[in-house]
C-alpha positions in Angstrom: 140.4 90.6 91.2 136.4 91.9 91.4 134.4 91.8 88.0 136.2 93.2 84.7 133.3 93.0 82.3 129.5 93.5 82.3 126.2 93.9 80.5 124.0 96.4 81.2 120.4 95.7 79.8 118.3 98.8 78.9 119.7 102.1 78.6 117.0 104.5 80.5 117.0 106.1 83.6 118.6 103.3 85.6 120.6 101.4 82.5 122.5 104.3 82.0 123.3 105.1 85.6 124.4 102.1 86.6 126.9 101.6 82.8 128.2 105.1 84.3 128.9 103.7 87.9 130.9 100.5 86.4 132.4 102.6 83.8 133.7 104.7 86.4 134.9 102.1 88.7 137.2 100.2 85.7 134.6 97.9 84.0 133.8 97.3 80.6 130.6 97.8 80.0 128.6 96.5 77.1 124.7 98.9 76.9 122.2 97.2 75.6 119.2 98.0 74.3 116.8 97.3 71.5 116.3 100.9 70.3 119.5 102.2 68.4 118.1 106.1 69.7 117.8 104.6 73.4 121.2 103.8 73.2 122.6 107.6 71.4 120.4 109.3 74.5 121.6 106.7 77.3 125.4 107.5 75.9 124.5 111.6 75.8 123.5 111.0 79.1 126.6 109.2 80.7 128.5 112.2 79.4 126.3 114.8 80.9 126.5 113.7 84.1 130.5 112.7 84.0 130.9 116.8 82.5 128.8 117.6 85.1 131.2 116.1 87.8 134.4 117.2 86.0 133.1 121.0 86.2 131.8 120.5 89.9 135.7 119.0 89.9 134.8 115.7 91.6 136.9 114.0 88.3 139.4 115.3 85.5 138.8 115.2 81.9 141.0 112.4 81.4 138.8 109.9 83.8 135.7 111.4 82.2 136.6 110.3 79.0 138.3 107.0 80.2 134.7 106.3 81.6 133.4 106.7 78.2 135.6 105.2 76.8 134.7 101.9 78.4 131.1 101.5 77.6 129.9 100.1 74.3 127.1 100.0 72.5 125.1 97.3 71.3 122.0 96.8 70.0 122.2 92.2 69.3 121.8 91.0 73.1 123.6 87.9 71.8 126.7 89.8 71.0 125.8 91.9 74.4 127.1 89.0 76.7 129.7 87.5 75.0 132.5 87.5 77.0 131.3 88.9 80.4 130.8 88.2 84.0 127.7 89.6 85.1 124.4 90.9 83.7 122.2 93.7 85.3 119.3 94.2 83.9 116.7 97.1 83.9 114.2 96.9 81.6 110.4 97.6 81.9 108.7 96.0 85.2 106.5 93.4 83.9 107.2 89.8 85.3 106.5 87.9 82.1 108.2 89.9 79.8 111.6 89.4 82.0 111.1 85.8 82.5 111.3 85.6 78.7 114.4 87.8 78.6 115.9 85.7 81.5 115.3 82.5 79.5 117.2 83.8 76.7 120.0 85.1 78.7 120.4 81.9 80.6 120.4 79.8 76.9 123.2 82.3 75.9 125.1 83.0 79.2 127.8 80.9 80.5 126.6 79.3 83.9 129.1 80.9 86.0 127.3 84.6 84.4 125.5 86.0 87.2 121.9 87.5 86.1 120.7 90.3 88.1 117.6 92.0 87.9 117.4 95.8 88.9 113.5 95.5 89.7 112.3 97.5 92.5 110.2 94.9 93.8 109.5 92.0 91.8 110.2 88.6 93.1 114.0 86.8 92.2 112.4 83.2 92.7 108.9 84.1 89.7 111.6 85.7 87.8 113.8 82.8 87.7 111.2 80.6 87.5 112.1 79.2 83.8 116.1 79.0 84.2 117.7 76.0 84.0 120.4 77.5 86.6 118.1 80.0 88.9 121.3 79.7 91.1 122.7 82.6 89.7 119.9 84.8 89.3 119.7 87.7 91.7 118.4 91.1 92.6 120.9 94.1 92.6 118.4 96.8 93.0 119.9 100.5 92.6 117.7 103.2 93.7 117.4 106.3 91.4 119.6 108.2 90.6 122.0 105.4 90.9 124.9 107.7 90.3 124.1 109.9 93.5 122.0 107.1 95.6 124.5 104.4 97.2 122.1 101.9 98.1 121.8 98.8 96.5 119.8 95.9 97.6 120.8 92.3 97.1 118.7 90.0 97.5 118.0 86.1 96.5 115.3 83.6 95.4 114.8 80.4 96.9 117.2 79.1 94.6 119.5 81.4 94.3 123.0 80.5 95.7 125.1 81.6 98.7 128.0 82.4 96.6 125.8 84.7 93.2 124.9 86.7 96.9 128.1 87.3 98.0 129.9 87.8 94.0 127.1 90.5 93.7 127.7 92.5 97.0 131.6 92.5 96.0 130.5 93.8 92.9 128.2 96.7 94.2 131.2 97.3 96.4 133.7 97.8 94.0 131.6 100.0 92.1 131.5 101.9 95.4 127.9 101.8 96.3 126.1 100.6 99.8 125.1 96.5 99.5 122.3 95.7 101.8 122.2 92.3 101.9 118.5 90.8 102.3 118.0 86.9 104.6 115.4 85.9 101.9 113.0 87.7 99.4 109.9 89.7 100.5 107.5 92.1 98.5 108.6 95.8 98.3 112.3 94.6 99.7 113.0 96.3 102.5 113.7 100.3 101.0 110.3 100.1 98.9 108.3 99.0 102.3 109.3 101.8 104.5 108.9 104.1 102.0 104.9 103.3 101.0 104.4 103.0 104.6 105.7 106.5 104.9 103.4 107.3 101.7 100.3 105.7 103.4 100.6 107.6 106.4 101.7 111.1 105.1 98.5 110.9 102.5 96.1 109.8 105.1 97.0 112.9 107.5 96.0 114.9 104.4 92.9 113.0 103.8 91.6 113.4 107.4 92.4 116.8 107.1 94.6 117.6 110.2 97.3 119.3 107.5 97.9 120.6 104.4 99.6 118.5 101.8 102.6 120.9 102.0 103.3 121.3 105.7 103.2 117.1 105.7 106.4 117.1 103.6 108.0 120.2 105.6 107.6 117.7 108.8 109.9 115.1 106.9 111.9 117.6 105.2 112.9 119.6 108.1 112.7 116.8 111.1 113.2 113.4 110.9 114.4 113.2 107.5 117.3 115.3 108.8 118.7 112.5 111.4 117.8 109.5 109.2 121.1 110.1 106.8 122.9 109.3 110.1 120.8 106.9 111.9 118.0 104.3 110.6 114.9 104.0 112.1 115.8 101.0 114.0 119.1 102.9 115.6 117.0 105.9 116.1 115.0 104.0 118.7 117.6 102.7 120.3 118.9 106.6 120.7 115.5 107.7 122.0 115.0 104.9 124.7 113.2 102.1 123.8 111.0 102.6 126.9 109.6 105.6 125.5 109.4 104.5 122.0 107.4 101.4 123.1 104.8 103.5 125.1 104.2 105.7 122.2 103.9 102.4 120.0 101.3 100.9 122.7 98.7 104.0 122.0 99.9 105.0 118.2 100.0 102.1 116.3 96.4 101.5 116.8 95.6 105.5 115.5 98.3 104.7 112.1 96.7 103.8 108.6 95.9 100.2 108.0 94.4 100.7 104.6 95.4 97.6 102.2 94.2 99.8 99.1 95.4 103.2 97.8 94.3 106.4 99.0 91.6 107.5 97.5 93.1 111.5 96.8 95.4 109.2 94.8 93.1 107.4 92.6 91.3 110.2 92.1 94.5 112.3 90.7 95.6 109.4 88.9 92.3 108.6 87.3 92.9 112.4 85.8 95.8 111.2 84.6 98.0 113.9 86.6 100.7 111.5 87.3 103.0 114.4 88.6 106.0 116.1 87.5 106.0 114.2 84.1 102.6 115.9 83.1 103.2 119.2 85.2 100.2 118.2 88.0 99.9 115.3 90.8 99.8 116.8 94.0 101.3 119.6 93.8 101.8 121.8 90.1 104.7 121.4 87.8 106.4 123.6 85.7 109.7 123.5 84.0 111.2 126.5 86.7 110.2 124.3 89.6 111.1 121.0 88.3 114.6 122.0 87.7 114.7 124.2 91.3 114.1 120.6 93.0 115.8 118.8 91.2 118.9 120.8 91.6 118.5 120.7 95.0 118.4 117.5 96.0 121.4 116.8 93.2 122.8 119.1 95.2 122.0 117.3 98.3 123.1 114.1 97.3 126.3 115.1 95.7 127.0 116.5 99.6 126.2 113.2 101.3 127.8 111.6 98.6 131.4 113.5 99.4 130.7 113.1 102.8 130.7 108.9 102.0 133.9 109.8 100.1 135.6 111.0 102.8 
């Protein structure tokens, strides 16, 4: 029968996105948040981006409005989960302040409610830590923007049971998103890992000086990022010949970034507070043209693989 009814906890980037995917998939979704605006701009949003598939004619009108049709907002969290199957939550990353929220939702949630958290990276097993059932708390983490990105990552606390694992990934499928289903927790997950090691290495090359900040992205952009849609990095190997990929290893690995701190080009820039496209400088500069020129592109990218999934 798959989930009928959820509760979607903040209505930002992430809440929003993910009350849209449900929404679209048959749920009812209850939107939660604690700001009454939040909720008004989370809603606009939902139907921007479902009039922005209905002109791009990936929906009609009629499911459009449907979707919308199915979400509700609310501003009482008690009132929020009455009557539903499964929480996700995304609300600001700071441990304590969820384990508080958690508390509260695990005093007013039934115990068959699952509780997932939408953190990028925070541990399920600290943030369960004051449940009386941590058995059902779990980590569905969507990566942004959830309506274009399918992966989602599931993964469990110590506590958590085998069964809140496998009810989440039949949830993330029916809402027709990627489950990647973790063994056991780790920091980072296993998306957020490969992508800072990435990070570490690409802003290192620039801080040795051996290439421009701009011809370091190119090399992803126009190599390897092009084959990893299709194959991991893992598979990739295997593709290559693990023969030659373990005699480049041997002499690499030793030349690679080990750093355990940030650069220090980053704490420099951030110390400036340029903190990137939100206050039109980090690396590179920001204005409203550009912004909207790479934004549109990778939409635009996305929305392709995303057909391609489709089909």
């Amino acid at each position: 029968m798959g989930i009928k009814k959820i509760t979607v906890l903040g209505a930002g980037t992430m809440g929003h996105g993910i009350a849209q995917l449900c929404a679209e998939a048959g749920l009812y979704v209850n939107l939660f948040d604690i700001s009454k605006e939040n909720l008004k701009i989370g809603l606009d949003k939902i139907k921007e981006n479902l009039t922005s598939l209905v002109n791009k004619q990936k929906i009609t009108k009629k499911e459009a409005d449907e979707a919308v049709s199915r979400v509700s907002l609310v501003d009482d969290l008690k009132e929020a989960v009455k009557g539903i199957e499964l929480v996700i939550e995304c609300i600001v990353e700071n441990l304590e302040v969820k384990q508080k929220v958690y508390k509260e939702l695990d005093s007013l949630c039934d115990p068959s409610v699952i509780l997932a958290s939408n953190t990028s990276g925070l541990s399920p097993t600290q943030i369960s830590k004051y449940l009386k059932h941590p058995e059902r708390m779990v980590v569905a983490h969507f990566w942004c923007p959830p309506e274009l990105i399918p992966l989602v990552e599931v993964v469990p606390g110590e506590k958590t049971s085998i069964a809140t694992v496998e009810k989440t990934v039949q949830w993330v499928k029916q809402i027709k998103k990627q489950p990647v289903k973790m063994k056991k927790e780790c920091l980072g997950f296993i998306g957020n890992r490969m992508q800072y090691a990435l990070l570490r290495e690409a802003i290192y090359i620039v801080e040795q000086g051996w290439a421009d900040i701009e011809e370091v992205d190119k090399a992803v952009e126009y190599g390897f990022g092009r084959r990893l849609p299709i194959t991991g990095p893992i598979k990739t190997a295997d593709l290559g010949g693990l023969d030659v990929f373990y005699n480049i290893c041997s002499y690499l690995f030793k030349d690679l970034c080990s750093s355990d701190t940030p650069s220090n080009i980053m704490k420099e820039i951030v110390e400036a507070k340029k903190y990137g496209s939100k206050t039109g400088e980090g690396f590179y500069k920001w204005d409203e043209n550009t912004l909207k020129e790479v934004e549109d592109k990778r939409r635009k990218v996305l929305l392709h693989f995303l057909n391609e999934d489709k089909s």
